[in-house]
N, C-alpha and C positions, 0 to 999 in steps of 0.2 A: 788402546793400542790399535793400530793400524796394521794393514798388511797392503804387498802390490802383489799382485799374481803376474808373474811375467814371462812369456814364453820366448826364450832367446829364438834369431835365427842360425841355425845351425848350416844343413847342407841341403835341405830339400827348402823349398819356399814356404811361408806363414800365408795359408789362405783363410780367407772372413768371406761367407757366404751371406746375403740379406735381398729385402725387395723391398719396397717403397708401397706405401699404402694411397697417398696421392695419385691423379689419373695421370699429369708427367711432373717431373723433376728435370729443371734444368741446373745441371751441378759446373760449379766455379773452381770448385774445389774439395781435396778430400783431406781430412786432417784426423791423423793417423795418432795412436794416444800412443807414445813411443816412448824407450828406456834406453839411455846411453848409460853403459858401463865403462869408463875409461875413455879409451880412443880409438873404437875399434877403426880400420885401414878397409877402402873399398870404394866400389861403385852402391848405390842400392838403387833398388829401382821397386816402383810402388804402379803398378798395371790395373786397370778396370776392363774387366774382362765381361760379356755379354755369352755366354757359352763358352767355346775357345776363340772365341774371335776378342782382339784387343779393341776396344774403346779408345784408350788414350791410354799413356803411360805419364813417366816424372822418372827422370834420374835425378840423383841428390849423392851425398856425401854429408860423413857428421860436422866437418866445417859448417856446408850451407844451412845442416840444424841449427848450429852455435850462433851461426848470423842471422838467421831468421827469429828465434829463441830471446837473442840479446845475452847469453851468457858466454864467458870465455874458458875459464878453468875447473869450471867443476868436475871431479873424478865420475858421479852418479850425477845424472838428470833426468829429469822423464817430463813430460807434457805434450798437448797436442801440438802439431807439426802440421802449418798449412803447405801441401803440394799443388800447385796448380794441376789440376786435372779437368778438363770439360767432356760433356755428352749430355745427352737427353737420355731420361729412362721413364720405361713405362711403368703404368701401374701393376703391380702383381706380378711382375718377372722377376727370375732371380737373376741377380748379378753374384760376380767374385771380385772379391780385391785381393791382391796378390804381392805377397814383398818378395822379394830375390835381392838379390847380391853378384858380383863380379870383385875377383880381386879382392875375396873376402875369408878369414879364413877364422871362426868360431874359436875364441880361446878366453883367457884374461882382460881381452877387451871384446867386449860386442855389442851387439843393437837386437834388442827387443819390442816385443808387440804386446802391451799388458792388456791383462784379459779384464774382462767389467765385473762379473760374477765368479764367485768359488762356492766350493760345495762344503761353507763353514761348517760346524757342527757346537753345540754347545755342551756345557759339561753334563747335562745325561744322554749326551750322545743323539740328541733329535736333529732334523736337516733344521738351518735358520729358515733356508727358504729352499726347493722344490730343482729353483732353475739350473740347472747339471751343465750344461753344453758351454760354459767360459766361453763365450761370444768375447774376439778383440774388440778392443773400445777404439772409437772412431767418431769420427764428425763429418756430415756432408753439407757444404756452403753452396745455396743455387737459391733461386727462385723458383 
């Protein structure tokens, strides 16, 4: 059996902190490991943030998911989601990615950020593995 660990967006923003081990990255795109519940109604917007200063952003809507995805009616979906987003990063700095919403209002239908790790445990209760912090799952396209 499987599980998805999925953190809705509610009302505050879904932030994912990381840096790049590479001396630069030049990114195409960021593709966001996402969970549609239903259909939820909205703007989203998916920002690369460098401190508080904006990088580049992406608005989108679950339409543009569905068309970019290839699927039409499914009630649950989840998979990574290409945003165009461009910058150059350095090595060993931290960025944020950030999701927000407009026009969005958390209920029976919404949009999630699934997390890569959970803190399983097995039946005598020992960790599987160590790594605690559910880091969202994500993909960066560049050269």
């Amino acid at each position: 059996m499987s599980f998805i660990n999925v953190e809705p967006l509610k009302v505050t923003p879904l932030v994912q902190e990381f840096k790049i081990k590479r001396n630069r990255l030049r990114i195409k795109a960021i593709r966001p490991w996402l969970y549609l519940h239903d259909d939820p109604a909205g703007t989203f917007t998916l920002t690369l943030k460098d401190g508080s200063n904006a990088l580049d952003s992406h608005d989108f809507t679950v339409d543009d998911l569905r068309l970019g995805a290839g699927f039409a009616d499914n009630q649950f979906h989840h998979g990574y989601f290409n945003l165009p987003i461009e910058a150059v990063l350095n090595h060993d700095q931290t960025y944020t990615m950030e999701l927000s919403a407009s026009g969005y209002t958390f209920g029976s239908s919404y949009l999630g950020w699934i997390k890569e790790f959970e803190s399983l445990k097995n039946s005598f209760d020992d960790p599987i593995w160590t790594y605690h912090q559910n880091p969202f799952g994500y993909e960066l396209w560049g050269y």
